[in-house]
C-alpha positions, 0 to 999 in steps of 0.5 A, spaced: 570 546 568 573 545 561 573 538 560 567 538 563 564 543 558 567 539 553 564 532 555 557 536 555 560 538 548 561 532 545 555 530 548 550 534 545 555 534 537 553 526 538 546 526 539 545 531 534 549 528 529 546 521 530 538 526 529 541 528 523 543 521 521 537 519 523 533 524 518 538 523 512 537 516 513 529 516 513 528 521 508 534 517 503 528 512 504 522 516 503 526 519 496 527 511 494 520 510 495 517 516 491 522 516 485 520 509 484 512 509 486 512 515 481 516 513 475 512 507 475 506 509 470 512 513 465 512 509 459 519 506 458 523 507 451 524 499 447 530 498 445 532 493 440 538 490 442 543 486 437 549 481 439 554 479 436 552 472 436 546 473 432 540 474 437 537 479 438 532 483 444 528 488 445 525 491 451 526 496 457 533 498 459 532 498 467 539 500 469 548 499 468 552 497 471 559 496 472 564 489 473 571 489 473 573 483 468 580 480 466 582 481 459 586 477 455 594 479 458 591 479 464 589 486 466 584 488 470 578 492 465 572 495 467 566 493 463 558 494 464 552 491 463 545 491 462 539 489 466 533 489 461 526 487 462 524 483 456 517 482 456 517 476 453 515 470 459 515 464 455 523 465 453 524 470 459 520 466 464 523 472 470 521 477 463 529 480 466 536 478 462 543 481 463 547 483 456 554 484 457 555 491 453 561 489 450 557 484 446 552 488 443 553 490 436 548 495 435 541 497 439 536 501 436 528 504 438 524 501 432 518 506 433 513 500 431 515 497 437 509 496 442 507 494 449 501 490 449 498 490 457 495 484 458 489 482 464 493 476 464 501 474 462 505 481 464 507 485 459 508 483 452 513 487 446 513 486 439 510 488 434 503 488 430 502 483 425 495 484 424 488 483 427 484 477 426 476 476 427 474 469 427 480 466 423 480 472 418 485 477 418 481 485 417 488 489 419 495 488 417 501 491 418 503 496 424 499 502 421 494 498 419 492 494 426 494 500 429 488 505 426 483 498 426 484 498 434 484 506 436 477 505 431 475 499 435 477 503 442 470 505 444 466 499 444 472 496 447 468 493 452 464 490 449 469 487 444 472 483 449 467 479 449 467 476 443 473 471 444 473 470 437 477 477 436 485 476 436 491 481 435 498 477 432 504 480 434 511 478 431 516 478 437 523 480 435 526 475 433 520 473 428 516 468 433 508 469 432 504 470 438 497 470 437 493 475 444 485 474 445 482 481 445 478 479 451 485 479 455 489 485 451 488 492 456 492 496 452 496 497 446 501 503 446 508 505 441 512 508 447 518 510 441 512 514 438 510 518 443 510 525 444 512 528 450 504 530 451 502 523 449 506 521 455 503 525 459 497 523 458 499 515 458 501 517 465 495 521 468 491 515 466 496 510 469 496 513 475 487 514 474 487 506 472 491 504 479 487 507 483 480 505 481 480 499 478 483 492 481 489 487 481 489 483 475 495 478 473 496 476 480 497 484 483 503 483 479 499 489 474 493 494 475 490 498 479 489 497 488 481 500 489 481 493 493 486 495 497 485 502 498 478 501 500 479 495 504 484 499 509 480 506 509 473 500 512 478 497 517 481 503 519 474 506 520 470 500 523 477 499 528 477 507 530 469 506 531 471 500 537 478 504 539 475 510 541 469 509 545 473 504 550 480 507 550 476 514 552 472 512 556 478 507 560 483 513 561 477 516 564 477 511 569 483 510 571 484 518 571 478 521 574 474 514 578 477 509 580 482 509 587 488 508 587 490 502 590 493 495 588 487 494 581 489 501 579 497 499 578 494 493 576 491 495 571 496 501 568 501 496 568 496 491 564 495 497 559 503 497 559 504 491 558 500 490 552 503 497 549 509 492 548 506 486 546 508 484 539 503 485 534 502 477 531 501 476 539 494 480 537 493 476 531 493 468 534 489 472 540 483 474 535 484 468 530 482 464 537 477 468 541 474 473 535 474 467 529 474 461 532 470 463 538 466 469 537 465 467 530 464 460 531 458 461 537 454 466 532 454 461 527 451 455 530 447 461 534 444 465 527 447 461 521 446 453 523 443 451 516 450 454 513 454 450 516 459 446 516 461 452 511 462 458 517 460 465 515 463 468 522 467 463 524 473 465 518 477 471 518 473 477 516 474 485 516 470 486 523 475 481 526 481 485 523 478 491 526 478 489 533 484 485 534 487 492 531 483 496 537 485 492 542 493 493 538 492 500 538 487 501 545 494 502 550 495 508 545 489 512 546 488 511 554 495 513 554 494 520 550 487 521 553 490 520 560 496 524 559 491 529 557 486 529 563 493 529 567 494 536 563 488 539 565 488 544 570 485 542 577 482 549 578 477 548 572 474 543 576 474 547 582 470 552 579 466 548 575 463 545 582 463 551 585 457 554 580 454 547 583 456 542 576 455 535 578 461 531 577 458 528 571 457 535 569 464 537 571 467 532 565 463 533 559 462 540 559 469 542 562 474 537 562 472 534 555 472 539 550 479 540 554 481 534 552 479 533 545 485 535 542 489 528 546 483 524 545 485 527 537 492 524 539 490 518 541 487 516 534 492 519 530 497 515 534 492 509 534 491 510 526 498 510 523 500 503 528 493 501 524 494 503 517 501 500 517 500 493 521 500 487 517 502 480 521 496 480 525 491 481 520 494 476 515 491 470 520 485 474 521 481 476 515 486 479 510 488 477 503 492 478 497 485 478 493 479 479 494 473 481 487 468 483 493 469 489 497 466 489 504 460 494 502 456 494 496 449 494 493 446 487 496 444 487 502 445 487 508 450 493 504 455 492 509 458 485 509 463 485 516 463 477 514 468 478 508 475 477 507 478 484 504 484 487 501 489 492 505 494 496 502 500 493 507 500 487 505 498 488 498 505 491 498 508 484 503 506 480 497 508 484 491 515 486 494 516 478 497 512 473 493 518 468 491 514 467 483 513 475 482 521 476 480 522 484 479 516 485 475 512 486 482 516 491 484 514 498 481 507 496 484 510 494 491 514 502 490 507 505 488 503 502 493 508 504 499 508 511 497 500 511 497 500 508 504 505 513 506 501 519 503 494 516 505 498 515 513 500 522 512 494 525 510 490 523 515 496 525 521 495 531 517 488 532 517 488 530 525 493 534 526 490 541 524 484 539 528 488 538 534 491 545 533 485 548 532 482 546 538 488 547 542 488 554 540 481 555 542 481 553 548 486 555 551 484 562 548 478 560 552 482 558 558 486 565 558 
């Protein structure tokens, strides 16, 4: 009896150790996630770093680290070194160098050191030379270029697109380098900004990341695109999902008769439950894209071809491969709560006379909504996060035209779009992008898992909500 009580012992010490490795493990991640996605818009100190062999650099110190090395008897020493970002591509072409610490003379913080943020060519550090319009120099000096540009910063628009408008940067090491105005987003001096200021240069960051769009290959800026493009396909493949994964269980559960095509069935629903998710993408390129969309084009657009309108990816072909991906889900969680419901409500209800009809939608739905709840929470947050079928059927890395807008027909369901999931796929796993795409694949994780968890979070309280209701009522 004692050992088996012991056996039972380390049986239950083992799994809830292994769930407490699992929670750790998930919540390690989620912390990596925040304090890189957060400490992306906090503006980095410049560091100018002189070597001993007379070159100098300036930039972000991004980490220090520590190597063991050999000296000259022969013993092993620890020495660090520096990663740092650059900002320089046409010295630096991946902006990230390492300088050994040892070799380093002296470093310093030159407060007139500035960050230029460009629509296109990354992030640029120097210092401000001067400012010339149409070949003449208005400003010079840092102070000076500085005040002309803070006193142009409201028609900074409109300045842009006067190309003959330039700033004249000297970089570190004395080089010149001359920046249109019309590709300069933002100047700042991180080393001379107060607390406050750097407050306020991150709430505007964070502002600017949300509603405005990529720029220097979605290295840069902001995701409005994709943030917009996520919420239409989710709402568009909840729409088609829904009705059909309902209206599914309710047959399996309620009308259909056991026999043969029913098991097949629930063994057809299972099946596609574990069908990989690309399986879902080749299928919708073939039968939506190419088909579908193919036959509505030579039905309704003939003069446009050869050029195809429906028969290329779009957000209304990605909607629907996601619902036939997530429609097992809801007809298991409807049906499971159909199953739940007890039989004596159906007994009453037919007999105060109630159809069956009657029956399940004024008894059995209302009972239900909080599994039909269930099944699109479930059914959103394998949507929100899904890529692989989406990349052959309509997503892209960049699009400038939302699937909505002004011009008619208003919805556009045709349009190629954005998506926060594979926008981070292609931030954080582009062979070009280096480390500098980085901070932006963190930023754009962290908000789609908040955007996820909001909206599990907001079905969820309705679920309770309903669950409290009705079985206050059922009671």
């Amino acid at each position: 009896m004692g050992s088996k009580w012991s056996k039972d012992d380390a049986l239950i010490w083992m799994s809830g150790g292994s769930l407490v490795l699992g929670f750790l493990m998930v919540a390690g991640l989620i912390l990596v996630i925040v304090v890189h996605g957060l400490g992306g818009f906090w503006p980095r100190e410049l560091t100018r770093y002189e070597l001993r062999d007379g070159r100098i650099v300036l930039g972000h110190e991004m980490s220090r680290v520590s190597v063991r090395t050999t000296n000259a008897a022969g013993g092993r020493t620890e020495a660090y070194r520096l990663r740092v970002r650059t900002g320089d591509r046409a010295r630096y072409p991946d902006e990230y160098i390492w300088l050994e610490e040892g070799r380093v003379a002296a470093r310093d913080a030159p407060r007139e050191a500035v960050v230029v943020e460009q629509v296109r060519g990354g992030d640029y550090f120097g210092f401000l030379d001067s400012f010339v319009d149409d070949g003449a120099v208005v400003a010079r000096g840092y102070e000076a270029v500085r005040a002309h540009y803070l006193e142009q910063s409201p028609e900074l628009e409109r300045l842009r697109r006067q190309r003959a408008l330039s700033i004249v940067l000297s970089s570190v090491d004395g080089r010149q380098q001359a920046i249109s105005l019309a590709n300069v987003q933002r100047i700042y001096a991180p080393n001379a900004m107060t607390t406050w200021t750097r407050v306020q240069h991150y709430l505007v960051s964070a502002w600017s990341y949300l509603w405005t769009p990529p720029r220097d290959d979605n290295r840069l800026g902001g995701v409005y695109p994709a943030i917009f493009g996520t919420a239409a396909m989710v709402i568009l493949m909840s729409i088609v999902v829904m009705p059909f994964g309902v209206l599914a269980a309710f047959y399996l559960r309620e009308y259909g008769k056991p026999g043969p095509f029913l098991n097949a069935v629930r063994i057809a629903v299972n099946s596609l439950a574990g069908v990989p998710s690309i399986v879902f993408g080749v299928f919708g390129l073939g039968f939506f894209v190419y088909f579908l969309g193919g036959t509505l084009d030579r039905q309704f657009f003939p003069a446009d071809l050869p050029e195809p309108t429906f028969g290329r990816g779009g957000i209304l072909w990605c909607a629907l491969t996601l619902a036939l991906l997530t429609l097992p889900v809801v007809i298991v969680a409807v049906e499971e709560g159909l199953a739940a419901v007890p039989s004596g409500l159906r007994e009453a209800s037919h007999a105060l006379g109630a159809t069956r009809f009657e029956t399940l939608w004024r008894v059995v739905v209302p009972v239900v909504l909080p599994s039909m709840l269930t099944g699109l929470i479930l059914s959103v947050a394998r949507a929100a996060g899904t890529v692989a079928p989406l990349m052959i059927t309509g997503v892209v890395a960049f699009s400038a035209a939302l699937p909505v807008d002004g011009a008619w027909p208003f919805v556009h369901l045709e349009r190629e779009f954005m998506h926060l999931g594979y926008h981070i796929f292609d931030t954080g796993f582009r062979p070009d992008g280096g480390e500098a795409s980085l901070p932006m694949a963190y930023t754009s994780t962290l908000l789609l898992l908040s955007i996820v968890v909001a909206l599990n979070a907001a079905a969820i309280g309705l679920r309770s909500r309903l669950r409290r209701r009705y079985s206050l009522a059922a009671a």
